[in-house]
C-alpha positions as CSV (number, residue, x, y, z in Angstrom):
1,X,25.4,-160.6,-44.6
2,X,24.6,-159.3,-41.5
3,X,26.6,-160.9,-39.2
4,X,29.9,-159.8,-42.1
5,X,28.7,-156.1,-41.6
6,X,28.4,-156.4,-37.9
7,X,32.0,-158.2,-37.7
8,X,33.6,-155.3,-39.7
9,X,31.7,-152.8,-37.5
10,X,33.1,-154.4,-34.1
11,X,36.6,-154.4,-35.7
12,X,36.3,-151.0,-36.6
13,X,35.1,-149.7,-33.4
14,X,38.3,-152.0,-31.5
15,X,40.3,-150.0,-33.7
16,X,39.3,-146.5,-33.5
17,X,39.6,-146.9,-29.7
18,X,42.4,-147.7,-29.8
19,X,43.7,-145.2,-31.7
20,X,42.5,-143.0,-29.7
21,X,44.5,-144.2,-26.9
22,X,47.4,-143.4,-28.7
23,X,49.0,-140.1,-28.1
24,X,50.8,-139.3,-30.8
25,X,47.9,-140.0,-33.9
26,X,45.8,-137.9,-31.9
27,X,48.1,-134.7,-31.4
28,X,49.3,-135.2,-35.1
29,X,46.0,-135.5,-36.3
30,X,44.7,-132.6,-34.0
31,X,47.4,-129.9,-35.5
32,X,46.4,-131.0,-39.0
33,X,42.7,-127.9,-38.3
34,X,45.4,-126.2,-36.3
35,X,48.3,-125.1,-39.0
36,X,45.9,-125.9,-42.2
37,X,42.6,-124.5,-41.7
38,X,43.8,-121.7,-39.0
39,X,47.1,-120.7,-38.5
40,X,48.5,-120.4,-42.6
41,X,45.5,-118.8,-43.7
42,X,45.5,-115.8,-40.6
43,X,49.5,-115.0,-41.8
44,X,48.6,-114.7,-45.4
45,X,45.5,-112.8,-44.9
46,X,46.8,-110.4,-42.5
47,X,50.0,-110.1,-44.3
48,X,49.0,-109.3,-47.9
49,X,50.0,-105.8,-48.7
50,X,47.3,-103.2,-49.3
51,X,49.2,-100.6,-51.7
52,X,50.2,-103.8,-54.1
53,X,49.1,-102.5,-58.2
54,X,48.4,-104.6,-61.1
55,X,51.7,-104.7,-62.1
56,X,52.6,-106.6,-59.0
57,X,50.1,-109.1,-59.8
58,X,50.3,-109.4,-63.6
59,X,52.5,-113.1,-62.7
60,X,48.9,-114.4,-61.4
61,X,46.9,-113.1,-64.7
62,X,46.6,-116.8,-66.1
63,X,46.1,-118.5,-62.6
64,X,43.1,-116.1,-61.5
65,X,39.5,-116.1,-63.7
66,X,38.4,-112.5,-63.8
67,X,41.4,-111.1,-63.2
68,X,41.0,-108.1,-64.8
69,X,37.7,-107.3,-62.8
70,X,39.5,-107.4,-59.4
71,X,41.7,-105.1,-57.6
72,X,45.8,-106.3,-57.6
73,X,44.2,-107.4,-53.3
74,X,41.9,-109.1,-54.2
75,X,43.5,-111.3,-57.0
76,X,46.4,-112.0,-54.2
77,X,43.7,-113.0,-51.9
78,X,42.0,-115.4,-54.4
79,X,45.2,-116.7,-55.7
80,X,46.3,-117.4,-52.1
81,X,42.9,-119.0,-50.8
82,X,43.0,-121.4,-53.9
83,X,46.6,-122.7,-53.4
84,X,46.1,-123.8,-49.9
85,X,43.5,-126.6,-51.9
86,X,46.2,-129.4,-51.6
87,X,46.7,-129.2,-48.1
88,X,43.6,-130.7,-48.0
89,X,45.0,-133.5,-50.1
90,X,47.7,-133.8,-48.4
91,X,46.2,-134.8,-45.1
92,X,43.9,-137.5,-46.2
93,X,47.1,-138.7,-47.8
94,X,49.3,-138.7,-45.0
95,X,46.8,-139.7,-41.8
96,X,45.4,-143.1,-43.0
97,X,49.1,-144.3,-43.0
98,X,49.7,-143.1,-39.6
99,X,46.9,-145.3,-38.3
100,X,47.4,-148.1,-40.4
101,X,51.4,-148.6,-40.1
102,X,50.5,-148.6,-35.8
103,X,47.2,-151.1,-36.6
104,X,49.3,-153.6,-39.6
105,X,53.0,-153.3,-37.9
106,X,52.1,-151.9,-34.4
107,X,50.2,-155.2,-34.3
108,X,52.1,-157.7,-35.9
109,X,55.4,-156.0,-33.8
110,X,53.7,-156.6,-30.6
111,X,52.1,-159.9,-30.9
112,X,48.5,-159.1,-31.0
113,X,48.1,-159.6,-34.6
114,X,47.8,-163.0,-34.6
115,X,45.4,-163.8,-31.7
116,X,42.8,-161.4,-33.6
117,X,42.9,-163.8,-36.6
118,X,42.5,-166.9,-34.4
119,X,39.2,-165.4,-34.2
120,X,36.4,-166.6,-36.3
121,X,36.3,-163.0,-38.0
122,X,37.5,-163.4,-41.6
123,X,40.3,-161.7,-43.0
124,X,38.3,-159.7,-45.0
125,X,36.6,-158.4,-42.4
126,X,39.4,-157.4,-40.5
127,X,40.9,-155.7,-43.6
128,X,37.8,-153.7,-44.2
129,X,36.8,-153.0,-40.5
130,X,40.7,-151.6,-40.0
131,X,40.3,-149.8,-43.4
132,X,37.3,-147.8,-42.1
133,X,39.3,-147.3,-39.1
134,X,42.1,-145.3,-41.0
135,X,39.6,-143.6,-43.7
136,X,37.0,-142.4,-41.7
137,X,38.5,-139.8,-38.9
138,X,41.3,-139.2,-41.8
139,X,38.2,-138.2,-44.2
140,X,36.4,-136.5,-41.2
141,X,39.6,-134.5,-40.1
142,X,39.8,-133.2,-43.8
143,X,36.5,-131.8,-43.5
144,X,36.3,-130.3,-40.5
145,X,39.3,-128.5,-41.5
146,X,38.0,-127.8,-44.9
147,X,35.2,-125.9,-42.9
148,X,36.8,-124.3,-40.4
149,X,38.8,-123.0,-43.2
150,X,36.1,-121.8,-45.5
151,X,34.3,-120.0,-42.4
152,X,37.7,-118.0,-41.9
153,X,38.1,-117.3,-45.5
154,X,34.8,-115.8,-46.1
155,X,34.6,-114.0,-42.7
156,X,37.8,-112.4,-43.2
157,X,37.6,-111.6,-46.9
158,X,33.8,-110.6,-47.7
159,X,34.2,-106.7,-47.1
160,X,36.9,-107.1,-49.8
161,X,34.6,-109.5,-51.9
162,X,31.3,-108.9,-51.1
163,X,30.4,-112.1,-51.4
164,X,32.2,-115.8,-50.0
165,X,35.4,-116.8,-51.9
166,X,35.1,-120.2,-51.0
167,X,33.2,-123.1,-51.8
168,X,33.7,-123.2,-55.3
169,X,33.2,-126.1,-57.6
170,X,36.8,-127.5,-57.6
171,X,37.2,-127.5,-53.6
172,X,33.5,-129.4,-53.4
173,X,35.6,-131.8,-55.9
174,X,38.8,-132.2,-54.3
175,X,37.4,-132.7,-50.4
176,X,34.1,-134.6,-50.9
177,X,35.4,-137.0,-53.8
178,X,39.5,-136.9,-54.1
179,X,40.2,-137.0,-50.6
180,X,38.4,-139.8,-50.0
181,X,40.2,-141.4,-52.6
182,X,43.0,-140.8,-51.8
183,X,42.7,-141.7,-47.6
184,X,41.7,-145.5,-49.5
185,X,44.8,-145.4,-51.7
186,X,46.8,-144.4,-48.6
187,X,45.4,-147.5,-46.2
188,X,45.9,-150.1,-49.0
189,X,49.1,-148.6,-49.9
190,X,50.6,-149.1,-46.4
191,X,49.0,-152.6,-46.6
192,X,51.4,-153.3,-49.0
193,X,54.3,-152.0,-47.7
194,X,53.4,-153.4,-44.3
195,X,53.3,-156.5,-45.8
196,X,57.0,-156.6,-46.0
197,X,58.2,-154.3,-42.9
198,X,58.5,-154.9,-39.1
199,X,58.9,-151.3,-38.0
200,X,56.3,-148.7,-37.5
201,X,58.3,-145.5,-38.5
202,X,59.6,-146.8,-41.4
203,X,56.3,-148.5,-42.7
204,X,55.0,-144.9,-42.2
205,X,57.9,-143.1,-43.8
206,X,57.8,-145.8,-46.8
207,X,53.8,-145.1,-47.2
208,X,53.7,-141.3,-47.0
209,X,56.0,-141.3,-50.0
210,X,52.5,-140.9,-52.0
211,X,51.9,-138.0,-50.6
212,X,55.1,-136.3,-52.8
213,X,53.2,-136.2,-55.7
214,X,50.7,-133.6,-53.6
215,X,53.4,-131.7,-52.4
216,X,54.7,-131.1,-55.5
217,X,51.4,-130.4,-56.9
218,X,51.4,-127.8,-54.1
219,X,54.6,-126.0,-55.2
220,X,54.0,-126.0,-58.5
221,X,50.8,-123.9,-58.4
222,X,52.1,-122.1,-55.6
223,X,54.3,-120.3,-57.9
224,X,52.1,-120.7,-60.6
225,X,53.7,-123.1,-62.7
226,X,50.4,-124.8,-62.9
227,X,46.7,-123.7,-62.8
228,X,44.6,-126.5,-61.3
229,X,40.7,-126.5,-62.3
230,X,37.3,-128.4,-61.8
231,X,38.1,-130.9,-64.7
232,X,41.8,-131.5,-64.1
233,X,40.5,-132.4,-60.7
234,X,38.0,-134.8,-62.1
235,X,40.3,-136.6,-63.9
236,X,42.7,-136.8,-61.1
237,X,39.6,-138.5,-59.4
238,X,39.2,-140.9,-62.1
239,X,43.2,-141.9,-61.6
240,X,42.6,-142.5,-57.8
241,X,39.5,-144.2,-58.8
242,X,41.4,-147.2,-60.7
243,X,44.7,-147.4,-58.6
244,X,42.2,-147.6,-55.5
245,X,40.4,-150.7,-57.5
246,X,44.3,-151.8,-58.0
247,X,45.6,-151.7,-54.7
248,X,42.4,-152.7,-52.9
249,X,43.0,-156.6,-54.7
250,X,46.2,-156.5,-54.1
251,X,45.9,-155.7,-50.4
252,X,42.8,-158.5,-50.3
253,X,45.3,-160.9,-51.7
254,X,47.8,-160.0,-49.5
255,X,46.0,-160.0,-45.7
256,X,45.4,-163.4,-45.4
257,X,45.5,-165.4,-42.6
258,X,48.3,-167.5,-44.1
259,X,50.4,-165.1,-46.0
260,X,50.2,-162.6,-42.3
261,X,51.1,-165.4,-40.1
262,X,54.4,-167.2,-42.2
263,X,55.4,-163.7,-43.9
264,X,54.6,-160.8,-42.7
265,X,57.1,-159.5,-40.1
């Protein structure tokens, strides 16, 4: 057991170094804090008109609790602060495929696939040490964003407030339990589909179509189509919860030895 949990530790570590050799990951993965957590919220907080009335607002009156305690501002500002929530689904979505279309097809493209399972290592091991690879700076990223971006929020919006806007129940759902969800569902989803593709670009273009559900999800509350709460959130969770549990056998079955070496690629 302990040599198993060492293995997946040294393959994790081989991996994460070299992602950090790579270029491109890094500067994607860097702008995620940059245009998420910093640059959207400073144009919609320094932009929001200050003469607006409650008949501007009265759109938002189902999509905002207490609406009819705050001032037409403030209600913008909430709305606005609460629809940003799934770009911080989005990017535990979209990194793990970045890093595991250049570990699975990066690899098996360049030949150094195989000559890591010639090692005694098992497949398992390398499956879960390149998993934790992809999940854990994606997961990390997300919540380093998620604070920066709370900081910001607050700081910027407590005079109007009087007290922090953000966290609330449904963001402490969606960043510390969905987005790690959905960062596994992303690595085992581009397992699959790396199973079956030779080119990095396209096994990452292939993979980040889960993330379309989340951008729609996006748009739709952003014009307030759809109110998202704690609960819908929950069960959302649930969902990830038993596709994870899906995909994660059929990625197990999948990276072996055998089926890598004669099929994949």
């Amino acid at each position: 057991m302990i040599n198993v949990g060492l293995d997946i530790l040294i393959i994790t570590r081989k991996e994460l170094d070299e992602l950090l050799r790579n270029r491109y990951i890094i500067t994607t993965m860097a702008s995620f804090p940059l245009i998420f957590s910093i640059a959207i919220p400073l144009v919609f907080l320094l932009t929001i008109p200050m003469n607006l009335t409650k008949g501007d607002v009265s759109m938002l009156f189902s999509h905002v609790p207490g609406f009819d305690t705050m001032t037409p501002h403030q209600i913008v500002i909430y709305f606005l602060v609460q629809s940003n929530m799934p770009f911080y689904l989005l990017m535990p979505g979209l990194m793990p495929t970045m890093i595991s279309s250049y570990s699975m097809v990066g690899e098996k493209k360049n030949g150094t696939l195989e000559p890591l399972l010639a090692t005694p290592v098992s497949s398992l091991d390398i499956l879960f040490g390149k998993t934790l690879a992809a999940v854990i700076p994606s997961v990390l990223i997300t919540w380093t964003s998620f604070f920066i971006y709370t900081i910001l929020v607050d700081v910027m919006t407590i005079a109007t407030f009087g007290y922090p806007v953000i966290p609330s129940a449904i963001w402490l759902v969606s960043v510390f339990i969905t987005a790690p969800l959905l960062a596994i569902m992303s690595v085992y989803a581009t397992v699959l589909v790396s199973s079956r593709m030779t080119d990095v670009r396209a096994s990452q273009q292939v993979s980040a179509v889960i993330v379309v559900p989340i951008m729609v999800l996006f748009v739709l509350q952003l014009f307030g189509m759809i109110t998202l709460d704690t609960f819908s959130i929950l069960l959302v969770s649930a969902g990830l919860l038993v596709i994870d549990v899906i995909l994660v056998k059929s990625g197990t079955r999948l990276f072996r030895r055998e089926e890598i070496l004669t099929r994949w690629g």
